[in-house]
C-alpha positions in Angstrom: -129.5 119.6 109.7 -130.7 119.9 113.4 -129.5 118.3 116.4 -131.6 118.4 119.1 -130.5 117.0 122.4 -133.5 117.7 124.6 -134.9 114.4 125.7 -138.3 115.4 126.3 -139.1 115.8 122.0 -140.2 112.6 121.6 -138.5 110.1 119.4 -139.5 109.4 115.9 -140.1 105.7 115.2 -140.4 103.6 112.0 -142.2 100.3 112.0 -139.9 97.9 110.5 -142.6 96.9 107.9 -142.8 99.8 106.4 -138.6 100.1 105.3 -137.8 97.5 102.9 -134.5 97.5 101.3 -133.0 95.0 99.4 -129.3 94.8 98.4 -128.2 91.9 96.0 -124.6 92.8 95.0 -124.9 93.8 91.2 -128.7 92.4 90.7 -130.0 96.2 89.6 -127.2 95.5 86.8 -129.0 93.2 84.6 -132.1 95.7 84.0 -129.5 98.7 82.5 -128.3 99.0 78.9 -125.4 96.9 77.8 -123.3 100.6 77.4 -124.0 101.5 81.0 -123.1 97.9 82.2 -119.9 97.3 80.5 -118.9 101.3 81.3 -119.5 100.4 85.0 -118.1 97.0 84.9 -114.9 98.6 82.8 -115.4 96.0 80.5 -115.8 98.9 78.0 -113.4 101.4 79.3 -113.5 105.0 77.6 -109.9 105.4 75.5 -107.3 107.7 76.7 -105.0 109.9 74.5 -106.2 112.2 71.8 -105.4 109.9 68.7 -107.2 107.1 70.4 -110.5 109.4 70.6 -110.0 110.7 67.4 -109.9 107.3 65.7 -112.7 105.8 68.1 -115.9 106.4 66.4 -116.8 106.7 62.7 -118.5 110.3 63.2 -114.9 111.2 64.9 -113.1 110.2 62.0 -115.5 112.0 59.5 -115.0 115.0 61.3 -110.7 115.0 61.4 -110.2 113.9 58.0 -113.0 116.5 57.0 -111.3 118.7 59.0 -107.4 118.0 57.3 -108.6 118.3 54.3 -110.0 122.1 54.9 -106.7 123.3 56.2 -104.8 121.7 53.4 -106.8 123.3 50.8 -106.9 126.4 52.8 -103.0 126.6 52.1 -103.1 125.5 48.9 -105.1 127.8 47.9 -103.2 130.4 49.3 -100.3 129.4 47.4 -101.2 129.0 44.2 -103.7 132.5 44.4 -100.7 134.3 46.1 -103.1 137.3 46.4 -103.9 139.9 44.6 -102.3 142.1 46.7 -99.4 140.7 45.5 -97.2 139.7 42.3 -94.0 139.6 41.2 -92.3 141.6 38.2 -88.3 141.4 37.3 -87.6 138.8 39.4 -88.9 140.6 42.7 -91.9 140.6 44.3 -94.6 143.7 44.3 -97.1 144.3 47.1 -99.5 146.6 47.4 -101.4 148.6 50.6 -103.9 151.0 51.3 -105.4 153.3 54.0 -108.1 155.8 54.5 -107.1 158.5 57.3 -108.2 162.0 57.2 -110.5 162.0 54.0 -107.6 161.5 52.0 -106.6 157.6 50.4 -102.8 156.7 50.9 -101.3 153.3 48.8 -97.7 152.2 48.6 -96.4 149.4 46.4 -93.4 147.6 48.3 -91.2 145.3 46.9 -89.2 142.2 48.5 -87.0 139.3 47.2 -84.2 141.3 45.9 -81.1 139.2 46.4 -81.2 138.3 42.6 -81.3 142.1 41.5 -78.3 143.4 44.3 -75.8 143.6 40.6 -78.5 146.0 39.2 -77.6 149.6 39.4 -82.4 150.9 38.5 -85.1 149.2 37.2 -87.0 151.7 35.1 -91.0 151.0 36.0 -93.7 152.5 34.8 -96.4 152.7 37.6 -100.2 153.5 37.2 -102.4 153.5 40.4 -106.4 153.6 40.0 -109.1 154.0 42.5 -112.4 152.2 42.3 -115.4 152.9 43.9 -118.2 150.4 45.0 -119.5 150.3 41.6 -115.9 149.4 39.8 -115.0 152.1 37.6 -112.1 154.2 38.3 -112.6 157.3 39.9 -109.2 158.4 40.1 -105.7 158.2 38.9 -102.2 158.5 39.2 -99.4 157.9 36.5 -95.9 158.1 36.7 -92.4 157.0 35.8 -89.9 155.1 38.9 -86.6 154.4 38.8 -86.4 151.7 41.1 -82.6 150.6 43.1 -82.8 147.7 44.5 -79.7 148.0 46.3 -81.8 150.9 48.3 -85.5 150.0 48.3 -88.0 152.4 48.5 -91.8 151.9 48.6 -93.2 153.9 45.7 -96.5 156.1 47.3 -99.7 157.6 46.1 -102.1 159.8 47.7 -105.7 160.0 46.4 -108.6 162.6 47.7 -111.3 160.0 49.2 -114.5 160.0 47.0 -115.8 156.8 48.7 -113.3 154.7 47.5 -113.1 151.2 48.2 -109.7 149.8 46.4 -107.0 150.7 44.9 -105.6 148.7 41.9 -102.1 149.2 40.7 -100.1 148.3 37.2 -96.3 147.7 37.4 -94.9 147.6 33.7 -91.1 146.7 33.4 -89.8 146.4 29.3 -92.6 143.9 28.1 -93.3 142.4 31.5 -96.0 143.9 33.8 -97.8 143.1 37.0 -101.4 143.6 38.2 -102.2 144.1 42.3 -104.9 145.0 43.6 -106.2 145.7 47.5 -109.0 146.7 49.4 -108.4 150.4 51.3 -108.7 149.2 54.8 -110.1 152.4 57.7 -108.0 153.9 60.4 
């Protein structure tokens, strides 16, 4: 914006016909949409609070309940599947891991929930760890017997050469009870 306070720039002039303007207190109201008008008016005041916009429209409603429902199955079906990385076998629970580092594939089977087993001098398992490759069939293995004391818990480990392996499925067998897990080798 320029100010100019030399009085010899001649003025500029505006014929009064040529301005029109017209103010009637609310007039341009009646030619908008009734949504605009009652918004403006506040006869139709947007809600405040999130449970009141959540409830507000029918789409909104849709959307949250559609939205519960996801989560709820999400944990229900995280219950009930538990895993496969995960089982449980004499009244513990089993869970497996595995890692790729160094060409070489290293798994561990750890086991929690053991308050009901602290009386219990060993549990005798017999433990059988199998690597598949992309295709499914077992490219390596690893048997062996594990006296397990739950009063000092100790992971039981594997160590597998790494032929492009991508999990490593392991069976827990305890007297006529045995346990399945299974995980995918993650990369490091």
């Amino acid at each position: 914006m320029e100010i100019f306070d030399d009085e010899n720039q001649p003025e500029i002039r505006y014929d009064e016909n040529d301005l029109v303007f017209h103010y009637k207190r609310g007039s341009f109201r009646r030619h908008e949409q009734a949504i605009y008008r009652d918004l403006a008016t506040g006869k139709n005041a947007p809600k405040k609070g999130l449970i009141k916009v959540l409830f507000s429209t029918k789409g909104n409603k849709i959307a949250f309940f559609t939205m519960v429902m996801c989560i709820v199955l999400f944990f229900v079906l995280g219950i009930v599947n538990g895993g496969a990385d995960k089982n449980s076998i004499a009244g513990m629970t089993a869970k497996i891991s595995a890692f790729s580092f160094d060409e070489k594939i290293y798994a561990s089977v750890e086991f929690y929930n053991l308050k009901k087993m602290e009386n219990i001098d060993s549990v005798p398992l017999k433990v059988t760890f199998e690597c598949l490759n992309a295709e499914g069939s077992v490219a390596d293995k690893f048997e062996t017997d594990f006296n397990f004391a739950p009063r000092f818990p100790k992971p039981i480990y594997a160590v597998f050469n790494d032929y492009d392996l991508v999990s490593v499925k392991c069976r827990l067998i305890y007297e006529s009870e045995s346990a399945v897990l299974e995980c995918k080798i993650s990369n490091r």
